[in-house]
N, C-alpha and C positions, 0 to 999 in steps of 0.2 A: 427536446428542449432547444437541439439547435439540430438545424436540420443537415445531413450528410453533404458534405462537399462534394467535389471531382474525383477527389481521391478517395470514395467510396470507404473511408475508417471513421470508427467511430468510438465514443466511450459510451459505456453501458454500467448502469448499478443500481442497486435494489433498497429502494428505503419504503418502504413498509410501515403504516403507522408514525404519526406525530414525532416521538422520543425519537426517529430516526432520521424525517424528511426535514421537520423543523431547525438541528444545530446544521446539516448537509447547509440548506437553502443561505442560513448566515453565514455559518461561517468557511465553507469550503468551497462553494459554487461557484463564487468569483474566479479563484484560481485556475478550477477548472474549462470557466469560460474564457477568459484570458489565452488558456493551452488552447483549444478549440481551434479561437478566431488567429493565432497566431498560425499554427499548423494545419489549415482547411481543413476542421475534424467536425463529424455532426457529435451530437452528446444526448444518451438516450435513457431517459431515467423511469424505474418498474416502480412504481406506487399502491400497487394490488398483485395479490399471489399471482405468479403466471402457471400454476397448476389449481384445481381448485380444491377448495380443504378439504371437501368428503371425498378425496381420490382416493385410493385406498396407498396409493405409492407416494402423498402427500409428504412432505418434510420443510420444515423451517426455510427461512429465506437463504443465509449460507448455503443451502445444497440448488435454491432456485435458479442460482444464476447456472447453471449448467444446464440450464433451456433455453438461455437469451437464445445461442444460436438458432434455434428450430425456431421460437416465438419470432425472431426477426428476417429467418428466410421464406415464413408463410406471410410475412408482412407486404406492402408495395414498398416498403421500403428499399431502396439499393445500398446495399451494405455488402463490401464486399470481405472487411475485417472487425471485428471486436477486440476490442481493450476494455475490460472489465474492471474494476473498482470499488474496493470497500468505500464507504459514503466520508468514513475517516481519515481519508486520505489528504493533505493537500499538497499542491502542485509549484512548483521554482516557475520562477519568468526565467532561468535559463534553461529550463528543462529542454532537450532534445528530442525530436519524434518517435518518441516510441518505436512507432510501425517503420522506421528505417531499420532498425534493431530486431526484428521480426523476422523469422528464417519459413518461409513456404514447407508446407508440409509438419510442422514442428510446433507444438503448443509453445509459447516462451512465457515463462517466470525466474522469479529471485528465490534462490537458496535463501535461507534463513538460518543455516548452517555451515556452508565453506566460501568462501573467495568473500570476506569480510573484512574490510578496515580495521579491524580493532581481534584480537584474544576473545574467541569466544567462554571459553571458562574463565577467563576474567570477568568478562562483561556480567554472565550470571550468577559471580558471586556477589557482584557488586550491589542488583538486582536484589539479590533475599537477603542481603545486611542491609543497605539501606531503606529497604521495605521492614523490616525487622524493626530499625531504630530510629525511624521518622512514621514511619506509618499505623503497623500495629505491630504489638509485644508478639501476637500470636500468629505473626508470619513464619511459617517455619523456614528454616535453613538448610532446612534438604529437604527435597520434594522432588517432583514431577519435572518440576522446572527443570532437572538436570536428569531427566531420563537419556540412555542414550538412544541410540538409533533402532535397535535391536528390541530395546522395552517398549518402546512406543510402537513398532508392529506386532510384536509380542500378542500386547495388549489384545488387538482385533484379530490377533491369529492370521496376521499377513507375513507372506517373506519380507523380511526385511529389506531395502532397498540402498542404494548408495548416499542417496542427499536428500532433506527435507523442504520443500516450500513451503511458504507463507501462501494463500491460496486467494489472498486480498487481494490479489492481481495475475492475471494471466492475458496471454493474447492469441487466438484462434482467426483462421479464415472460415468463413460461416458455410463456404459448400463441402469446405474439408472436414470439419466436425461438428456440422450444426446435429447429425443424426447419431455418430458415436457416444457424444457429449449429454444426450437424452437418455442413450441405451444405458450409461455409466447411471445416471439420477433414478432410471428406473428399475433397475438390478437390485436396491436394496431399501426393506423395509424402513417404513417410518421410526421404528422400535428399534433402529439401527444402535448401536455400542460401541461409543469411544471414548479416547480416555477426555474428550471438551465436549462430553455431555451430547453426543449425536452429533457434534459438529463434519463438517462435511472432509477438512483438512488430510487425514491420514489417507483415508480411501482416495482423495484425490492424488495423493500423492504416489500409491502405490498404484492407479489407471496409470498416470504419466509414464510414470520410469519404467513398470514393468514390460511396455509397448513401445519403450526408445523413444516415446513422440516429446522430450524434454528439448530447446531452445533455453539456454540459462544466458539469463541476462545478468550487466553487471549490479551491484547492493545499490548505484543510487537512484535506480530504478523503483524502488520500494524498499527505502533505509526504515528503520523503526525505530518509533522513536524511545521507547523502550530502553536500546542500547545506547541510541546517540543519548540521552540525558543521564543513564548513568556512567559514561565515559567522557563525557564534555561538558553536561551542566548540573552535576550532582549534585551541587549549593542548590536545585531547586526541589529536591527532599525536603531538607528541612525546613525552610520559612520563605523560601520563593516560590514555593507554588502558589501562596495568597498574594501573591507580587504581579497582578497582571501585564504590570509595563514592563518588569523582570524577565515573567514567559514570552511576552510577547517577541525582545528581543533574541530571545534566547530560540523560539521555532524560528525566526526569520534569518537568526546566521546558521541557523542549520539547515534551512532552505537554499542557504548562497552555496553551498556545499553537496545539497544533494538535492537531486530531481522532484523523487515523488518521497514523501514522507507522509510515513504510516503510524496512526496513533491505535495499533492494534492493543488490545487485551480490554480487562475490564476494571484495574486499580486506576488510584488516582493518578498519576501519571501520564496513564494514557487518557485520562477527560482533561488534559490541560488544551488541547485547541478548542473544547467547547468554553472555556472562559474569555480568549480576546479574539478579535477578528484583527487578521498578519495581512501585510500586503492590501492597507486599506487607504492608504493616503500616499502624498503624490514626491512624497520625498522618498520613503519604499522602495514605491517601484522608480523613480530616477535612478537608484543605487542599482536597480538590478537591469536597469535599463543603459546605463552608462557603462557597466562594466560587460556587459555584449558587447558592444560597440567597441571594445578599449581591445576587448580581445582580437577583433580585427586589425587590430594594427599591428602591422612589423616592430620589433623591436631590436636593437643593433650593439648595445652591450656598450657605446661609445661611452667614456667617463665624461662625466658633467662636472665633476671638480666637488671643492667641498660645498657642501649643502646645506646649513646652519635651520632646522626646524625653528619655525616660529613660536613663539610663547603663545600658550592657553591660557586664554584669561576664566 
């Protein structure tokens, strides 16, 4: 969609079928184009299986993107890095270059589990009470959600590992692991078993770590939004989620905040960036535009005396 700059990096993600290409195209694209043309990035987007269905090593789009590498080193394309992307993702105008954050040799992603802003068993009580008493009666209050580290490889009969990723984002150089990254997709059956229904998440996360190839980047790299709304904007549980001018502000100060923001799962919460389109009009982006610019400025601590705020009419 945009073709590869100088600097040979690129985003890459998989939308698959209408329900996934059509909210991407409204409402997260822009952001992503925006990142792009700000940091000379090409943006590469998979619209059809890149393995094909009657493979017999076939699996869902989640485990596809662990071919972009190969599909884009057999390409004429010049890519020398991927930054990969759930389609639900969107992007801050102040976001910084990823790929300067990117360590040679080193897959890099976001824990989903330590070096977080916020209590993470706070966050997930918060999570199955307010799911519980805004959403439905029949959310349970203890579940899965609060597996620990050890249940969750349990699960697939893996060693357990140190820290879990979110797998919505990762960043590879494509001659380092375009072929590992294939060997990993094609190691395990279709009929694969995890505790998100063959999702691809654990097993990636036990390739990563048990082979040291882990790069951990910091949470505003792919904050969720998940945590950020029920630690920041929990009022939008109960009667702001039908508030679109509400959500809307509500993802855009949590954009001034964090980089990439991620509407991972599958409750209503996380379909709040499919109802407003953020970062669409030119007052937006002035704000996020002005205060780049404001950060470059020195500032000197010198007192200005008293200051008397204006009245709001």
């Amino acid at each position: 969609m945009i073709p590869p700059g100088k600097s040979g990096n690129v985003l890459a993600t998989i939308a698959i079928g209408e329900q996934y290409l059509q909210p991407f195209m409204k409402y997260a694209y822009h952001t992503w184009e925006m990142y792009c043309h700000r940091h000379d990035l090409g943006l590469i987007l998979f619209d059809e299986d890149l393995i094909s269905p009657d493979h017999p090593k076939w699996k869902k789009a989640t485990w596809q993107k662990y071919l972009i590498g190969e599909v884009v080193s057999n390409s004429k394309l010049k890519v020398e890095n991927v930054c990969y992307l759930d389609t639900d993702i969107l992007i801050s105008p102040l976001a910084p270059n990823i790929f300067d954050h990117h360590k040679k040799g080193r897959v890099s992603l976001v824990s989903q589990w330590y070096n977080l802003p916020y209590r993470r068993d706070d966050i997930l009580r918060r999570i199955a009470f307010f799911r519980n008493r805004y959403f439905s009666p029949d959310y349970p209050l203890d579940s899965l959600l609060f597996a620990t580290l050890k249940q969750l490889f349990d699960f697939s009969s893996l060693p357990e590992q140190p820290d879990y990723a979110c797998a919505g984002l990762f960043v590879l150089n494509v001659d380092e692991f375009a072929t590992s990254m294939s060997q990993f997709f094609h190691k395990y059956e279709s009929s694969i078993l995890t505790p998100s229904a063959g999702g691809d998440e654990l097993y990636f996360n036990y390739f990563i770590q048990s082979n040291d190839l882990g790069n951990w980047l910091n949470y505003q790299f792919q904050a969720l939004w998940i945590y950020e709304v029920a630690v920041n904007y929990s009022f939008l549980y109960e009667s702001g989620s039908s508030d679109n001018q509400l959500v809307k502000k509500c993802i855009e100060a949590s954009l001034f905040s964090n980089y990439f923001l991620h509407f991972a799962g599958s409750w209503h919460e996380s379909k709040m960036w499919e109802q407003v389109k953020v970062l669409d009009d030119k007052e937006s982006i002035e704000k996020f535009d002005d205060f780049n610019l404001y950060l470059t400025v020195p500032v000197t601590g010198k007192p200005q005396g008293s200051i008397k705020p204006k009245e709001i009419s």
